[in-house]
N, C-alpha and C positions, 0 to 999 in steps of 0.2 A: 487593692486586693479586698474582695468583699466575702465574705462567711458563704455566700451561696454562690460562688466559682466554687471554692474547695468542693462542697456538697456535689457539686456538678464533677470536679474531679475526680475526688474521691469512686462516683459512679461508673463513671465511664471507666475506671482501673478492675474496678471489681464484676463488671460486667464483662469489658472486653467487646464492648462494643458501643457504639454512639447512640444506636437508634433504641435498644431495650434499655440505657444508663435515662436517654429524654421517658422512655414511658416507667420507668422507676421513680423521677423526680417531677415528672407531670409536667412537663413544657416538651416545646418542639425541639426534634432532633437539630433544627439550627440554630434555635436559640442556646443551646448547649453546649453546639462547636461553635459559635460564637464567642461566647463567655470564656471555653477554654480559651480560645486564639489569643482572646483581651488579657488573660492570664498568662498566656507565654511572652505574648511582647511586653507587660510588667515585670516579668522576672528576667526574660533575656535569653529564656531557654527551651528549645521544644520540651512538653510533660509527654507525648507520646508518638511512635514509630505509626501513620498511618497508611506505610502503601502495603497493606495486606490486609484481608480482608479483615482480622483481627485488630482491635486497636491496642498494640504493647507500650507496657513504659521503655521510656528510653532511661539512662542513666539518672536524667536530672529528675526525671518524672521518680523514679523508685526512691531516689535520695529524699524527695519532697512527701512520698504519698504517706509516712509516716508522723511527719509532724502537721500536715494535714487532716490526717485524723485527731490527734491530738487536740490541735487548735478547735475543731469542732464539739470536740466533748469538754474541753476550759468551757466553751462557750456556753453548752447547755449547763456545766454547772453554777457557773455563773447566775443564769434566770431561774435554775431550783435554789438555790441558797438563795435568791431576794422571796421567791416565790414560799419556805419553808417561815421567811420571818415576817410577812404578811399573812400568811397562811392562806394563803390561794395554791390548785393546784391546775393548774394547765399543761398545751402541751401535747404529747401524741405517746398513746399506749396502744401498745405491740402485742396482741395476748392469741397462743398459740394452741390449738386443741388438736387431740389425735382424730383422725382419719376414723369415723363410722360410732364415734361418741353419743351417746343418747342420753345423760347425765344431763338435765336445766339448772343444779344450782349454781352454776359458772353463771349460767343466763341470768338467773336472778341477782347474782354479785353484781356483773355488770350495769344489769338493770339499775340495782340501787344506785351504782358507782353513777354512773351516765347522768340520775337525776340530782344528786348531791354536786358532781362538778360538771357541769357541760360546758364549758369550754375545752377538755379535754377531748381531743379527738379518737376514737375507737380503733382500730381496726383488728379483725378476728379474722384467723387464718387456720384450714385444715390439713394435715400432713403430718406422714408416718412419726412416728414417736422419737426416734434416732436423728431424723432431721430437725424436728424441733428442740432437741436435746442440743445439739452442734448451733442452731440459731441460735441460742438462749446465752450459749457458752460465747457464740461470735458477736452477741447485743446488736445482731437483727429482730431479735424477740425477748419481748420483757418478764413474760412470762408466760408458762403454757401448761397444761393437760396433759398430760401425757401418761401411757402403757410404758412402765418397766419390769428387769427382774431384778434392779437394784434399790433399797428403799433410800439413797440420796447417790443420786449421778456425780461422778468426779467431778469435783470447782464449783458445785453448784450447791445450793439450800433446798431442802423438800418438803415438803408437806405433805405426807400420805392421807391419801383420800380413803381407798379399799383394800384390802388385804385379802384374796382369796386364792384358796389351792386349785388347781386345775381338775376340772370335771370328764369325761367323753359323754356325749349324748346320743342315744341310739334309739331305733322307732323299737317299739315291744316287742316285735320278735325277732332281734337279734340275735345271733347266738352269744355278744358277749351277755346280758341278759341273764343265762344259764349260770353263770360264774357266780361261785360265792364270793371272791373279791379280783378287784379287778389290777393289772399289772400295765404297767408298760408295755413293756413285750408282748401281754397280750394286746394292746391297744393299736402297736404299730404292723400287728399282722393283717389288718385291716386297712384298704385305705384309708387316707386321713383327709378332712376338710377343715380346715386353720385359718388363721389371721397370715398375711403375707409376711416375711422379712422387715425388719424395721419397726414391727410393734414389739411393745413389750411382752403378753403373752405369747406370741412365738417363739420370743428369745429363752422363756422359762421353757417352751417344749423343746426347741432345738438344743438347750446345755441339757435336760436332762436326759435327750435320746443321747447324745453326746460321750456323759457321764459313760451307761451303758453301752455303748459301740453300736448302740440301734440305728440303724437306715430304713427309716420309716419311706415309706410310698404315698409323696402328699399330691393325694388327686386332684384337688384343688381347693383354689384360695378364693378370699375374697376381705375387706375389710371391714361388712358391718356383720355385726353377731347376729342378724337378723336372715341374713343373705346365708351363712353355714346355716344354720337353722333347717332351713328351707331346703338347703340341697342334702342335708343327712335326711331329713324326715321322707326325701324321696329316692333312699336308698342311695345313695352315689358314692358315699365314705361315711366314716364316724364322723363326729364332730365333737374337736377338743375347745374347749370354752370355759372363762371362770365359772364361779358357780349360779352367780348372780346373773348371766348372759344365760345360762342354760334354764334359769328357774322360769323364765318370761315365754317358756314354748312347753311347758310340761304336760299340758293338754294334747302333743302329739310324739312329744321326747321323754325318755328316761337319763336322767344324768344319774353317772355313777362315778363317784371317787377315785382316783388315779390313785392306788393305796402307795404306790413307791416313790412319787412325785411330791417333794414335802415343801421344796421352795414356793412361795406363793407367787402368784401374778398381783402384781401393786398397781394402781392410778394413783397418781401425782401430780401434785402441784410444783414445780422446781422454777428456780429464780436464780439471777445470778448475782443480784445486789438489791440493799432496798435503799440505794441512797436515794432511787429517783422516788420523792413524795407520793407519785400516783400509783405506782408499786406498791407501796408500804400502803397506800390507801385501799387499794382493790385488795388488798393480803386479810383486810381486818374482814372485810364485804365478806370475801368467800369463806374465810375459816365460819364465819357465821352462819354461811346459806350452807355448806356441806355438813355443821352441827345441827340442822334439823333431822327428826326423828324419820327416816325410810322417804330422803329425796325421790329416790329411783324404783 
């Protein structure tokens, strides 16, 4: 039984399928149901039910896919506990950014990180904030960027990056504009142009229409604050946006304060452990590049 059957196990369980578990682990779909085959006639037992189009555990398979995980993460710590008392850090880091992010001092942490250890392998992935929250929790991701309304996610560590209240940005002749302070209620009697579902700034508008029983009318969505921008300045809805998203178009937007709206929209950094070295290593990088004076 060798460390990279399980890995190949382990895939094919969590995919539920043969051919996307080989392009997760980067070999061919036979070399994979190969490996498995060589792994059932070892143990004696089928790991999975394949006459459907889905690949299921059978019994023995489900009994097995837990100390199979297991067995691979003894493994990895094994090479970070020699790797921590040579002080090498190698290896593969998982680092996850939200969906329409414009912020480089992540870039520049890496950057450092990458020239300080390159034997460490990279990879940077984008998506909603909520899934990367759930990755981070599941240690498909080591760490990531992300939009919330919570300043540390349940099971996880945080590091707040930004802290701001929610703005609407409107072109100058608006009629909210006219208003000496601006409301909720008034905000959502207008269509709305947002961040989708799954970022953190929608989840701060959606609990606070919530809060109020407001049912806002969202005309449309989109993921970079650059893209709302664009479709409020050309009349189509408001556009609700931190404040630091709204200040980057002021030459055709007016952002105005959501006076009732007092929870902030956060960017975060959240982790779920720093036993792996290359974690705790990129942790010093970025707390550094995010302590310079007006990154963004």
């Amino acid at each position: 039984m060798e460390l990279r059957q399980l890995e190949y196990f382990i895939a094919v369980a969590e995919e539920r399928n043969f051919t996307r578990a080989a392009e997760r682990v980067h070999i061919s779909q036979s070399g994979v149901s190969a490996q498995i085959r060589q792994l059932e006639r070892e143990l004696g037992a089928e790991l999975f039910d394949r006459s459907a189009r889905t690949a299921t555990l059978t019994a023995a398979g489900q009994a097995a896919l837990e100390h199979a995980r297991a067995a691979l993460a003894a493994a990895a710590a094994f090479g970070q506990a020699v790797d921590e008392v040579t002080d090498l850090i190698r290896g593969r880091l998982r680092v996850g950014m939200v969906i329409g992010c414009t912020l480089t001092p992540l870039f520049d942490a890496l950057s450092v990180f990458h020239r300080a250890h390159p034997g460490v392998e990279i990879s940077l992935l984008e998506d909603h904030s909520d899934r990367l929250v759930e990755g981070v929790r599941a240690g498909t991701v080591d760490l990531a960027l992300i939009g919330t309304a919570t300043a540390t996610p349940d099971g996880l560590e945080a590091l707040t990056i930004i802290s701001e209240r929610l703005v609407v940005a409107v072109p100058a002749a608006h009629p909210l504009m006219t208003l000496r302070r601006v409301t909720l209620r008034d905000v959502v009697a207008h269509p709305i142009v947002c961040m989708p579902p799954g970022t953190g700034l929608r989840t701060v508008f959606d609990r606070a229409c919530a809060a109020q029983d407001l049912r806002p009318a969202m005309s449309l969505q989109a993921s970079a604050a650059d893209a709302i921008a664009d479709l409020a300045a050309r009349g189509l809805g408001v556009a609700v946006l931190s404040d630091s998203m709204a200040a980057s178009h002021r030459d055709r937007l007016t952002a105005r304060a959501i006076d009732d709206v007092e929870t902030p929209a956060l960017l975060a950094l959240v982790w779920k452990s720093t036993h792996s070295p290359a974690v705790r290593e990129l942790l010093v990088h970025a707390r550094r590049a995010f302590a310079e004076p007006d990154p963004w």
